[in-house]
N, C-alpha and C positions, 0 to 999 in steps of 0.2 A: 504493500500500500504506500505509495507516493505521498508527501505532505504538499501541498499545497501555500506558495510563497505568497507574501503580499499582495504582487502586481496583480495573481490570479484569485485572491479569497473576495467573496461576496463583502458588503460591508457590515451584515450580522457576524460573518466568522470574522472578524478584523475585530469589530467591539469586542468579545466574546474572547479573542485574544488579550486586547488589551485589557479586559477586565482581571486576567491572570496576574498580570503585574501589581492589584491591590490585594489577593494573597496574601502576605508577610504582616499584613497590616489590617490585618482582617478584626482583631480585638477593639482597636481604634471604631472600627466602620461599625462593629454590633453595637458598642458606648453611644456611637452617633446616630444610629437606628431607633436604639432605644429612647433617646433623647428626643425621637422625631417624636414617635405614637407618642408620648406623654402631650409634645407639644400643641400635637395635633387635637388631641382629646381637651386640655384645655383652652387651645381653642373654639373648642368646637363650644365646650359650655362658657365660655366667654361671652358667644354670640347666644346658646342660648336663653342666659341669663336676662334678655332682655324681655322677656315673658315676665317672669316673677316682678322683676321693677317695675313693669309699665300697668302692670294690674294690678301694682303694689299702690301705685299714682293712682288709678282708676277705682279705689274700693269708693262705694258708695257711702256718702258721709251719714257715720253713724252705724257704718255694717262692721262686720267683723274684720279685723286684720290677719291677714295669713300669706300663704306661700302658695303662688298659681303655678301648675305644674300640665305638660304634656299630657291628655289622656293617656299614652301606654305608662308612661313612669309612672303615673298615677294609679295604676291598676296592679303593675308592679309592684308597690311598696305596701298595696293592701291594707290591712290592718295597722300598718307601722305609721301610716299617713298621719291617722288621728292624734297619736303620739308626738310625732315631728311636730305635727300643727302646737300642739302645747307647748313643748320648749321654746315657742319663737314668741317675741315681747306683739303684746298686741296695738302698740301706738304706732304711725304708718312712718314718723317719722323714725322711730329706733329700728323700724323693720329695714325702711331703706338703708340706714347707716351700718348695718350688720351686712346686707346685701353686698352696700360697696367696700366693706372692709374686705368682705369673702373675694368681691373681683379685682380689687387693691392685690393680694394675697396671688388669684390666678395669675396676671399680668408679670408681678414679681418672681412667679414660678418658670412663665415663659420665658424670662428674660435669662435667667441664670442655665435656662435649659438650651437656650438659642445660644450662647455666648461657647457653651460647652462644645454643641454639634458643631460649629461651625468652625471652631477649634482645630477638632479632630479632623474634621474634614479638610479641610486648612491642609493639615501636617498631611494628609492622605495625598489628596493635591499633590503638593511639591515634592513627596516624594517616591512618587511615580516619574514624574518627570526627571528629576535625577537619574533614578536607575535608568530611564531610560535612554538620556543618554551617555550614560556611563556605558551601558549593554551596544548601543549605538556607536560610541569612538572603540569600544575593543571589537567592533565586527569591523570600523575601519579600518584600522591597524592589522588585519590580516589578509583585507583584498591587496590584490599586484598591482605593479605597477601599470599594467592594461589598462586596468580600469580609473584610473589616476587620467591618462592621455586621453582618455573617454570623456572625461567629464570634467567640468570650469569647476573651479573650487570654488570660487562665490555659490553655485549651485549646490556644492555637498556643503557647506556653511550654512545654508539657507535649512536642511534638515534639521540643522543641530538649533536653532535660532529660532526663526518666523515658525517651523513646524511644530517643532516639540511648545513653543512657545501656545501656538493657537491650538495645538490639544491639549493642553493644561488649562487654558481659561474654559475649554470643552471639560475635563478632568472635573474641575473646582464647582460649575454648573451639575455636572451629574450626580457626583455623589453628595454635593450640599445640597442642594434645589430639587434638583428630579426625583429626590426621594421624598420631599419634602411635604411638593406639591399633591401630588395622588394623595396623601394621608390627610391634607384639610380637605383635598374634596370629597373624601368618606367618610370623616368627620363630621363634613356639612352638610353631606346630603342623609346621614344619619339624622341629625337635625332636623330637618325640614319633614323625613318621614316619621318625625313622632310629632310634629306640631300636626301635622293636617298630611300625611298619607296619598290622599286622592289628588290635594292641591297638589304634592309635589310630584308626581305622576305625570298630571298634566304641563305642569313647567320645565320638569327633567326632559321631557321630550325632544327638545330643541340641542342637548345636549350633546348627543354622538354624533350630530353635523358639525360641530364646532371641531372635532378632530381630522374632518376631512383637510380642511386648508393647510393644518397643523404636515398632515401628511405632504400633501401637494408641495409645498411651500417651501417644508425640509428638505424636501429631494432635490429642489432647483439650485436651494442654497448650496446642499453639497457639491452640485456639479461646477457649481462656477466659483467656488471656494478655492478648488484643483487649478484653476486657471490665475488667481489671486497667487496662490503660491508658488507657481512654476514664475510671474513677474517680478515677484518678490526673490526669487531666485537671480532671476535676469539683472535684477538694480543690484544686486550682492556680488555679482560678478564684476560688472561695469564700478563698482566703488572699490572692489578687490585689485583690479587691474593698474587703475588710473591712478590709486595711492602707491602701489608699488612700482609704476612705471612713473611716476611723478618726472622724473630729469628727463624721459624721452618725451612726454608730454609738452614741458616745459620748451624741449631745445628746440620741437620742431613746429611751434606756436599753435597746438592742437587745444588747447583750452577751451575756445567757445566751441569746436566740433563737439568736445568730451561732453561740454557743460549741455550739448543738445540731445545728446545721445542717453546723457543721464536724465535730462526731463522729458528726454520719449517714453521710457521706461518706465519712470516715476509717474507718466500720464497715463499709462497702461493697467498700473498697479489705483489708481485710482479708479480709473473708469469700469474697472473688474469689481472694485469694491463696491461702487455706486450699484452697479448691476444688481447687488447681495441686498445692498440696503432698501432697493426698491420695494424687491420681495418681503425683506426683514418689516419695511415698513407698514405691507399692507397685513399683515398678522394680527396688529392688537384694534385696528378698527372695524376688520370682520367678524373678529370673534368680541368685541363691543357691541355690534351690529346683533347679534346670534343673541348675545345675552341681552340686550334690550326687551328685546322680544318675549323674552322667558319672563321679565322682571314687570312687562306691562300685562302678562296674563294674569301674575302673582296679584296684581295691584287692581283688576279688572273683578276678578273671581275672586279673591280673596277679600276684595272689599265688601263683596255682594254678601259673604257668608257675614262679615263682622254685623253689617246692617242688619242679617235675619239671626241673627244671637246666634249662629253653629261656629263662629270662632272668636275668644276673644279679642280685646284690642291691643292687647299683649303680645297675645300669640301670633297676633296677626304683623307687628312690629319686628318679633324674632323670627317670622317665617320670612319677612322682606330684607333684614338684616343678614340673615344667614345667605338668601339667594343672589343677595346680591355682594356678598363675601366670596362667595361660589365663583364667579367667574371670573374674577383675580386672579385665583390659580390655574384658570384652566386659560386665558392668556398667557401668565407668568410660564403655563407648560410649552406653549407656543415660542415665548420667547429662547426659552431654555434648548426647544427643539431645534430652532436654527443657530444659537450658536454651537450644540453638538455636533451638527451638519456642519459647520466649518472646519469644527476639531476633525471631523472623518474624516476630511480633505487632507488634513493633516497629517493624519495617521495611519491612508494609505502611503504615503510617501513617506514615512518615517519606516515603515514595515517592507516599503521595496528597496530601501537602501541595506537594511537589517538583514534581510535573504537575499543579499547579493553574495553570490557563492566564491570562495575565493579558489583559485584554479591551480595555483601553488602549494598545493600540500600534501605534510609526511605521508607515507605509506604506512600502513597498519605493520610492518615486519620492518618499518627503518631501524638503521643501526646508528650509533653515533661512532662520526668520523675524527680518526686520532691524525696528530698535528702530522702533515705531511710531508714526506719523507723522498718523496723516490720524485716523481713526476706528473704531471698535468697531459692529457693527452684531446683533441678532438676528432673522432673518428666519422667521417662524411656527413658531416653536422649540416643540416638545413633549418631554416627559421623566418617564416613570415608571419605581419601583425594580421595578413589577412590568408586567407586560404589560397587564394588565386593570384594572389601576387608575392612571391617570394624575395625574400632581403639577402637573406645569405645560401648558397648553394652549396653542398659537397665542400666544406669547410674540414680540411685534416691538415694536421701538425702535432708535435709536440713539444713544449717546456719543458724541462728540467728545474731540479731545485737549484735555487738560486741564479738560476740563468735572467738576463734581459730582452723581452719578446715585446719588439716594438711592430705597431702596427699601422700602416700608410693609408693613402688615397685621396680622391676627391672627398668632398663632400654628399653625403647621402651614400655613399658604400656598403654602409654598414658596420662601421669602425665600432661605435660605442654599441649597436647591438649587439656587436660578438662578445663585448666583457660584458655586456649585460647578462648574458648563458652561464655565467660561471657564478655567481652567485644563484642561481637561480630566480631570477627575476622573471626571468620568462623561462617556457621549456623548448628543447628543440624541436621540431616537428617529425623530424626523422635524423638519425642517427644518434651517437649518445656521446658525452664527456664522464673520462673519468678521473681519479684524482688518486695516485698508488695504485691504480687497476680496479677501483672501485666505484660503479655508475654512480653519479651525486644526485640520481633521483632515488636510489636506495638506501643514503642517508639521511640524515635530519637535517631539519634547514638550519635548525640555530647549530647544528656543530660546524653545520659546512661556512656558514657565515662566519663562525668564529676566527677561520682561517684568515679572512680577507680583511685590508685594509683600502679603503675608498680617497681618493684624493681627486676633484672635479676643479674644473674651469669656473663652475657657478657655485663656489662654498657652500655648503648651509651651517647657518650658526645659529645660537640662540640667546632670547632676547634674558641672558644668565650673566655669572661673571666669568670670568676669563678661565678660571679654576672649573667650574664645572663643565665649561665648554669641551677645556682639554681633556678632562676628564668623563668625558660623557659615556657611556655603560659601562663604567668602568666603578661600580660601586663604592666597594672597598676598597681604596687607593691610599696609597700616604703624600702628602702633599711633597716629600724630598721626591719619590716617582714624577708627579707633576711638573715638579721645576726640573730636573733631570729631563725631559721630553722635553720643555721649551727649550733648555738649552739646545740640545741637541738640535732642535729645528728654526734654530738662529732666530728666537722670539724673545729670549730672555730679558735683551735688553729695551725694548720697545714696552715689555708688560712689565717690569721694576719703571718706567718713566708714568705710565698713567696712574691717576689722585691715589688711589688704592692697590695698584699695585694688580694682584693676580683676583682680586676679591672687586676688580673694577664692573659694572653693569657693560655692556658692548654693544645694545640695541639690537631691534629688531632684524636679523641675519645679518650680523654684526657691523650695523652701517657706521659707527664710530670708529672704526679701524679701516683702512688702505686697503688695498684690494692683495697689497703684497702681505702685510701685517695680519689680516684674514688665513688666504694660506700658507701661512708658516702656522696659524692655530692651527689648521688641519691636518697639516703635518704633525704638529705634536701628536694630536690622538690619534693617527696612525702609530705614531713610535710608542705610545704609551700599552694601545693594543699588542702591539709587538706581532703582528700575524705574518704566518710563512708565504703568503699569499700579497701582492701591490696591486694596485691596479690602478693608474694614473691616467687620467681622460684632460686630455690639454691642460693640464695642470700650472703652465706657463707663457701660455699662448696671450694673457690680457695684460701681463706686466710690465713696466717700465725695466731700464738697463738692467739699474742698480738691485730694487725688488727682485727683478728674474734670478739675479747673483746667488743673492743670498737666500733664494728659494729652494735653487739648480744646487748649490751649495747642499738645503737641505734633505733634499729628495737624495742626493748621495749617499747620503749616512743613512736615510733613513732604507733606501735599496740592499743597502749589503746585504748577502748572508739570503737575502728573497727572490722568490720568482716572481719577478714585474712583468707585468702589462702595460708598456706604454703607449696612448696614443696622442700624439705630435705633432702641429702644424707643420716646426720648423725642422725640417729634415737634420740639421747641423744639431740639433741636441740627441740625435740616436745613435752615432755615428759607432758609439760603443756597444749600441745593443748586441746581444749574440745573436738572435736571429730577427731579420728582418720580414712582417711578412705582408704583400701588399695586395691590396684588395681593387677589386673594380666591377663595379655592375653585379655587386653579393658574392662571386668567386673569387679564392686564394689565385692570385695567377704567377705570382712570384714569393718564392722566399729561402733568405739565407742571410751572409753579416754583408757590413757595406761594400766592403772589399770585392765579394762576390756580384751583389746584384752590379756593384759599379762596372767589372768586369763581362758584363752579361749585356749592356746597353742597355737595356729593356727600360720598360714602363720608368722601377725607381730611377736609374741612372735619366731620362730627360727630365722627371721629377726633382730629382735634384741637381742637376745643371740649371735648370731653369732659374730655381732659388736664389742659387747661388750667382748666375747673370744679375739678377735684380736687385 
């Protein structure tokens, strides 16, 4: 039996999903249930209290003082009636004042019982939404990088944000509200069937049309809910972009294009809204309209019986009091309904990023891979992002430990998707790599990752201090390790110059450092990992003279002893590599040391004459 992902569950199984996540917190929601019926029932004699008062007002002067009560209650209490009647003072004024002390007393009860639910449910709320995206960034953390190239990161931002955000205010509604409602209005129509039964019969009637809209309504609100949030996505990307591309922005006077493009979006995201609110809007004057109705039969009929003495004027007061209490919450359900209809908008799109399946993982019998020893092999490796159009073809060679394996070509070759295969970033489509003779799809990722050290043309850093930067998975570390690795990676003396030293903040992907100053961090936590494994992707291709120096400087020290992967704009920094190997059009078409290919004319040797003419 298959399970059934987000994209494809109805939005009953999606609710019905997400109601699992209140679970753990289920003692909270019974306190806050409990809290409702109480509330509900004092409610309900809140409203119909106003029987007893008003025909409390109405005894006829001179008649006896007492307590006017619903035929069935009345009938109910039997024998006990005449009794009850006695303990109550028979002046009209002490009778009202005991009355309002008792509804002093109800109102008081409400309040401390409303302050409780709404508490709990509160806590229930928000944390659902935590877990949820807590459960949401660790299913991030284990899609590939495919799915990364697939999709604008303002758009998986936008799950974590706008989504989870609008199913929480949907969360906060249903379990505060939605449970709420239904309980006054059987409360109240409890009421109304013990004041006059028949009256409320004929007025209840009007009632199961009022959920038509209710229904209609929601469904529309959901669907264009879904379109609210894919814009809201769109303006998250476009603010993603523009802040982190700000200097190309800037250099190439795109400003007002940006500034148009962010209020197309921004006019998108509104005009979807209005769409919602249209509908949203006509909800509470239909079912206004609906209860009207009810409330002029109440007022028609129920007046006619007060006039022929079959109700009193009491009863006739808390039968109009309650019915027109009554449709408060059954708008209030209306309203409740469209904004859960948003949250499902939500929460489809929160559940299809959730079951997006990651394409990268262990095998049930992987082994974990011990530090490696002998050599790197690719045996007729092919790899395309698409089916039908292949990047790399019949890719074989092999590294050795500690050898230099630099890799050439144009642009779009396929340079960086080949060291992408060796971590496993991606798989091969056909043939395999292995690492000591052992395929590294039948090890584990984190042993095989353990091996490598990453060093890129576009750093990533964090918005940390300098210390944790270097330091990064590196838990347990001592800080003498830490400053050992900068030295080594000729950083030492740039991170003793800043206010703090290695405990400095560095901004977001380290924009308070140089771009030379950056990778030499990199470099440190390469050296600090110490892996048998390099893999250098133009790692000096953006640098000035001096920076490249002392980079090329570190990437020396930090190569010994390892089998590198380089790949190189500048032909003149490989010259030492052991084997050269060069790619074009996805095929290996050359490889050997410089000496050789130079020797050979081919492809590298015009490649590198050419360089070196220019």
């Amino acid at each position: 039996m298959t399970t059934r992902t987000g994209g494809d569950q109805t939005p009953f199984q999606q609710f019905v999903r997400f109601l699992r996540y209140a679970r753990p917190y289920r003692v909270r929601i019974i306190v806050a249930i409990a809290s409702l019926f109480l509330i509900a029932l004092l409610n309900a004699i809140s409203v119909g209290a106003l029987q007893p008062v008003f025909d409390g007002l109405f005894i006829p002067e001179g008649g006896a003082a007492g307590i006017s009560l619903p035929g069935p209650i009345k009938a109910a209490l039997g024998d006990h009636l005449p009794r009850l009647q006695r303990l109550l003072p028979e002046d009209r004024i002490k009778l009202l004042s005991l009355l309002g002390a008792v509804l002093f007393g109800v109102f008081l009860a409400k309040g401390v019982l409303t302050y409780l639910q709404q508490i709990q449910m509160r806590y229930v709320s928000e944390a659902i939404q935590r877990d949820l995206r807590n459960e949401l960034y660790a299913r991030v953390q284990t899609l590939p990088l495919s799915f990364f190239t697939r999709r604008q990161t303002g758009e998986i931002m936008s799950r974590f944000s706008s989504d989870v955000e609008t199913l929480g205010d949907a969360s906060t509604e249903l379990f505060r509200n939605a449970l709420k409602e239904p309980l006054n209005i059987l409360g109240l129509v409890a009421v109304l069937l013990l004041i006059k039964w028949q009256l409320a019969i004929l007025c209840l009637i009007i009632l199961p049309v009022a959920f038509l809209p209710i229904a209609k309504f929601g469904g529309k609100i959901r669907r264009r809910g879904t379109r609210v949030q894919e814009w809201r996505a769109e303006v998250n990307t476009i603010l993603q972009e523009t802040i982190s591309g700000v200097r190309i922005v800037k250099a190439f006077g795109m400003e007002e294009y940006e500034k148009d493009r962010y209020r197309e979006a921004s006019n998108q995201v509104f005009r979807s809204f209005m769409r919602i609110w249209r509908v949203d809007a006509l909800t509470s004057p239909v079912l206004e309209v609906l209860g009207g109705i009810g409330i002029l039969i109440a007022f028609g009929v129920g007046g006619f019986l007060v006039i022929n003495k079959s109700l009193t004027p009491g009863a006739f007061m808390a039968f109009l009091g309650a019915l027109g209490s009554l449709y408060q919450p059954v708008k209030r359900i209306g309203q409740i309904n469209n904004i859960v209809q948003r949250g499902m908008a939500g929460l489809a799109r929160v559940f299809e990023l959730m079951d997006a399946q990651p394409e990268i993982l262990d095998r049930t019998d992987a082994v974990t891979l011990g530090r490696m020893e002998e050599e790197i092999q690719f045996q007729n490796v092919s790899f395309g992002y698409e089916a039908d159009r292949p990047v790399l073809q019949g890719i074989s060679f092999t590294a050795k430990l500690g050898e230099i394996v630099a890799i050439v070509g144009s642009s779009g070759v396929g340079k960086t998707t080949l060291v992408n295969l060796i971590p496993r970033f991606y798989d091969p489509t056909s043939g395999f790599i292995t690492i000591d003779g052992m395929d590294i799809r039948r090890v584990t990722i984190r042993s095989l990752r353990d091996q490598m050290g990453i060093v890129t043309q576009d750093t990533i850093l964090f918005d940390d201090t300098v210390f944790n930067n270097i330091a990064y998975g590196r838990r347990e570390v001592s800080a003498e390790k830490v400053v050992e690795a900068a030295r080594v990676a000729n950083a030492e003396e740039f991170i003793e110059a800043l206010p703090i030293g290695y405990q400095t903040r560095i901004g977001e992907r380290g924009v308070r450092l140089s771009g030379g100053q950056k990778q030499r961090l990199a470099i440190a936590r390469a050296i600090l990992k110490n892996p048998p494994i390099l893999i250098l992707d133009e790692a000096t291709s953006a640098l000035d003279v001096e920076s490249e120096r002392l980079v090329q400087e570190a990437l020396d020290r930090l190569m010994e002893n390892r089998t590198t992967f380089v790949i190189a704009h500048r032909l003149s920094t490989i010259v030492k590599a052991d084997t050269i190997l060069v790619l074009d059009e996805g095929r290996l078409i050359e490889q050997g040391t410089h000496a050789q290919l130079l020797a050979a004319g081919g492809v590298y040797c015009r490649l590198y004459q050419s360089q070196i003419l220019s």
